[in-house]
Each structure stands twice: as structure tokens, then as C-alpha cells.
matplotlib code that plots the C-alpha trace (Angstrom):
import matplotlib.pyplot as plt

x = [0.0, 1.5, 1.3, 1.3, 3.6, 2.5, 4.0, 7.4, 8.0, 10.7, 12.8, 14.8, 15.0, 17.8, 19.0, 17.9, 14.7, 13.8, 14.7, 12.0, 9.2, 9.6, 10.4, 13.8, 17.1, 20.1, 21.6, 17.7, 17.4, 21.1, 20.0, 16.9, 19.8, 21.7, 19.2, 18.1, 14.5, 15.6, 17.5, 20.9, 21.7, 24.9, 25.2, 29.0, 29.2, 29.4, 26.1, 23.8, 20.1, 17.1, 15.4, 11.6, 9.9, 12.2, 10.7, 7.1, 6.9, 8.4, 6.0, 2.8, 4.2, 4.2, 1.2, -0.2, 1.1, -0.3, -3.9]
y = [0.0, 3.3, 6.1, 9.9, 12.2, 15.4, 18.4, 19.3, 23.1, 25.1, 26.6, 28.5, 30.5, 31.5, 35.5, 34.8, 33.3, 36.0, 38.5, 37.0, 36.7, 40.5, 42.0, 43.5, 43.9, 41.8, 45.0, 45.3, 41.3, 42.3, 45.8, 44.2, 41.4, 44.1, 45.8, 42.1, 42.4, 39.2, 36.3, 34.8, 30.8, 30.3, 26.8, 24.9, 25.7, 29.2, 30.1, 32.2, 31.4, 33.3, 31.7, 31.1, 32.3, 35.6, 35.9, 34.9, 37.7, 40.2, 40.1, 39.6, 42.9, 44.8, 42.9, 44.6, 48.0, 48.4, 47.4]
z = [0.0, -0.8, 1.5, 0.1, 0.9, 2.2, 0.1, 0.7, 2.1, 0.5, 3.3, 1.1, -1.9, -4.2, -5.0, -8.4, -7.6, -5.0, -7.6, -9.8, -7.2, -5.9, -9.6, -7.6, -8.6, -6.9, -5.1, -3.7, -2.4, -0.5, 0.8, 2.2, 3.7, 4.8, 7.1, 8.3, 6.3, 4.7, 6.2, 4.5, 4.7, 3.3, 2.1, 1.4, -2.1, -1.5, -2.8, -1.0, 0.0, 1.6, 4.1, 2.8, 6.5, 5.9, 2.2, 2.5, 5.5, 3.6, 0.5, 2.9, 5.0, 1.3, 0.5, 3.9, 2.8, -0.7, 0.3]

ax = plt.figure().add_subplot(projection="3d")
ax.plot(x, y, z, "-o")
ax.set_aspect("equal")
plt.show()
């Protein structure tokens, strides 16, 4: 019998992905990183993640905002 598997949940995002879900430029994803509105993981390649929970509050605080 074969069980489903609930839905996996991202827990992070990467610069170049962020920069297509906000519509913002890279030096915008790291000034938001820079004043801790968005939430680095760095993982052992060297390449540089957002941690979903950091992004998915962001874009419902400017979701917030515009209405």
C-alpha cells in the first residue's frame, strides 16, 4: 500500500529566484539582507540562500502596505 507524501516546504529560496518573485534587482534582495529584512543561509558551495519564512513575510508585509 502506498502512503502519500505530504507536500514538501521550501525553506529557502535563491538571489535569483527571490529577484523574480519581488520583480527587484540583486543590489535590492542584499540591501533588504543588509538591514536584516531578509534572512541569509549560506550553504558549502558558497552560494547564498534566503530563508523562505524571511521571504514569504516580507512580500505579505508589502502585500499589507499596498492594500
Amino acid at each position: 500500500m502506498n502512503q502519500a507524501q505530504a507536500p514538501t516546504r521550501r525553506i529557502a529560496y535563491s538571489l535569483r529566484e527571490v529577484m523574480e518573485l519581488t520583480g527587484r534587482s540583486r543590489w535590492t534582495i542584499q540591501r533588504w539582507i543588509n538591514r536584516g529584512l531578509l534572512k541569509e543561509i549560506k550553504i558549502p558551495r558558497g552560494q547564498r540562500m534566503v530563508q523562505a519564512d524571511s521571504l514569504e513575510a516580507l512580500m505579505v508585509g508589502e502585500a499589507r502596505r499596498k492594500a
